[in-house]
Structure formats: C-alpha cells, structure tokens
C-alpha positions as CSV (number, residue, x, y, z in Angstrom):
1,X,2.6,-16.4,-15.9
2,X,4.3,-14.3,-13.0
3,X,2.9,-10.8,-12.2
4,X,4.6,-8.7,-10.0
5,X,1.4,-6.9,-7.8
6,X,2.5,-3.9,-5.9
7,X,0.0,-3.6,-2.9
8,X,0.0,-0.2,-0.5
9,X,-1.7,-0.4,2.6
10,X,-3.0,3.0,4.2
11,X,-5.4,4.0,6.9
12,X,-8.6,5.1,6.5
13,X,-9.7,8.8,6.2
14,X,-11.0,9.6,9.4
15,X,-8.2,7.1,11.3
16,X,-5.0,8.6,13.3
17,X,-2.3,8.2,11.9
18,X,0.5,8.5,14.8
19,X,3.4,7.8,12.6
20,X,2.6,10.3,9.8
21,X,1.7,13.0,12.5
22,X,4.9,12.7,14.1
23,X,7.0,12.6,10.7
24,X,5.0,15.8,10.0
25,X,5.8,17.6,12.9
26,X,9.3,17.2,12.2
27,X,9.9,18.3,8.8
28,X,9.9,22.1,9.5
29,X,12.9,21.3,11.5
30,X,14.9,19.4,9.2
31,X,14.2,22.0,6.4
32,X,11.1,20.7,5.1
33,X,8.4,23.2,5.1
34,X,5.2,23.3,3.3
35,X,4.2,19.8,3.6
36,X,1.5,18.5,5.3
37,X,-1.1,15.7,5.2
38,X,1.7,13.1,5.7
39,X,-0.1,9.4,6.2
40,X,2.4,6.5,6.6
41,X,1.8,3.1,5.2
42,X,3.0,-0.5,4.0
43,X,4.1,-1.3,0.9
44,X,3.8,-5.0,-0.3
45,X,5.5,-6.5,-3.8
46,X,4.3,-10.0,-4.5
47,X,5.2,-12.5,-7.6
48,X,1.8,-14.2,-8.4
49,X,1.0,-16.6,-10.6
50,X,-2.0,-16.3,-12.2
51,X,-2.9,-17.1,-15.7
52,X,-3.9,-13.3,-16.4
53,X,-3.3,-9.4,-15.3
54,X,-7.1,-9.7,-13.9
55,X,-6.7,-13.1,-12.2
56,X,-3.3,-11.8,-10.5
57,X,-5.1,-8.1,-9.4
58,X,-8.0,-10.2,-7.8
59,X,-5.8,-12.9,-6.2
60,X,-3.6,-10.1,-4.4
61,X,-6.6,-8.6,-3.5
62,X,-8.3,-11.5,-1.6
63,X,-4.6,-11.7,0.1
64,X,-4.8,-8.1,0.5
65,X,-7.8,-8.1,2.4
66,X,-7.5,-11.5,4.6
67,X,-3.8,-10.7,5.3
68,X,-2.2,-7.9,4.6
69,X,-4.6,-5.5,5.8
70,X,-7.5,-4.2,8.5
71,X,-10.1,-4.0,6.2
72,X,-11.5,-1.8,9.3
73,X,-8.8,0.8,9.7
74,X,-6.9,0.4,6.5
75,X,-7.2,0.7,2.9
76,X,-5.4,-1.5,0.8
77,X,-4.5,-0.6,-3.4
78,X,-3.6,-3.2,-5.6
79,X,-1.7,-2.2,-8.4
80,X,-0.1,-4.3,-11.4
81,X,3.6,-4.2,-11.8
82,X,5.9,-4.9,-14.4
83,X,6.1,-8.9,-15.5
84,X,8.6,-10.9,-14.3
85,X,9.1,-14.0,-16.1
86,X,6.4,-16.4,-17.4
C-alpha cells in the first residue's frame, strides 16, 4: 500500500537560524507585529510503500535521518498523511 509521509525538517533548539531571524525582523514592517520565534525549515512529502502506517513512519524516518536531514543541527518529524492509492 502507498502512504503519503509528510516529513518537516527544523533546526535544533539552541542552533541559529539565519533565515527565520531575518524573516522576523521584517514582519513589523510589512504589518506583521507581534510575532516572534520564527524558525524556517524543509518540508518533505513522500509516497512510500510499505505494507503498513508503522512500516511507512519508520522507512521515512531512516530516509529522514540518512538524507533528508543533519541529525546534528536539525530535527526531523515524520508525520503520516492521507493514503494515496493501494
């Protein structure tokens, strides 16, 4: 069966984060005010095929960790999506 597996990639608490500093310094001035602790990421959305929800969580994991990540400056979630077809 095919799992769609959403998987976000942040840095680590502790890590700079240039990208979401700088988008945070410029929301006051286009109207934004009152937000703050911006962090900027990836995103990842990947069909797996796996012969369960589990199997296809720990699959995009192992990718997740060997690929699609810095295990030591970023975090990577792996979240189930909907299903896309069997």
């Amino acid at each position: 069966m095919n799992y769609l597996v959403i998987v976000d990639v942040m840095p680590r608490a502790g890590i700079a984060d240039p990208e979401g500093s700088t988008i945070e310094r410029a929301l006051p001035a286009l109207g934004f005010g009152g937000v703050s602790n911006v962090k900027a990421g990836k995103s990842f959305r990947l069909n797996v095929e796996a012969e369960s929800e589990a199997a296809a969580l720990e699959k995009a994991a192992a990718l997740a960790e060997r690929l699609l990540s810095n295990p030591v400056i970023e975090d990577a979630f792996v979240r189930l999506g909907e299903v896309v077809g069997s």
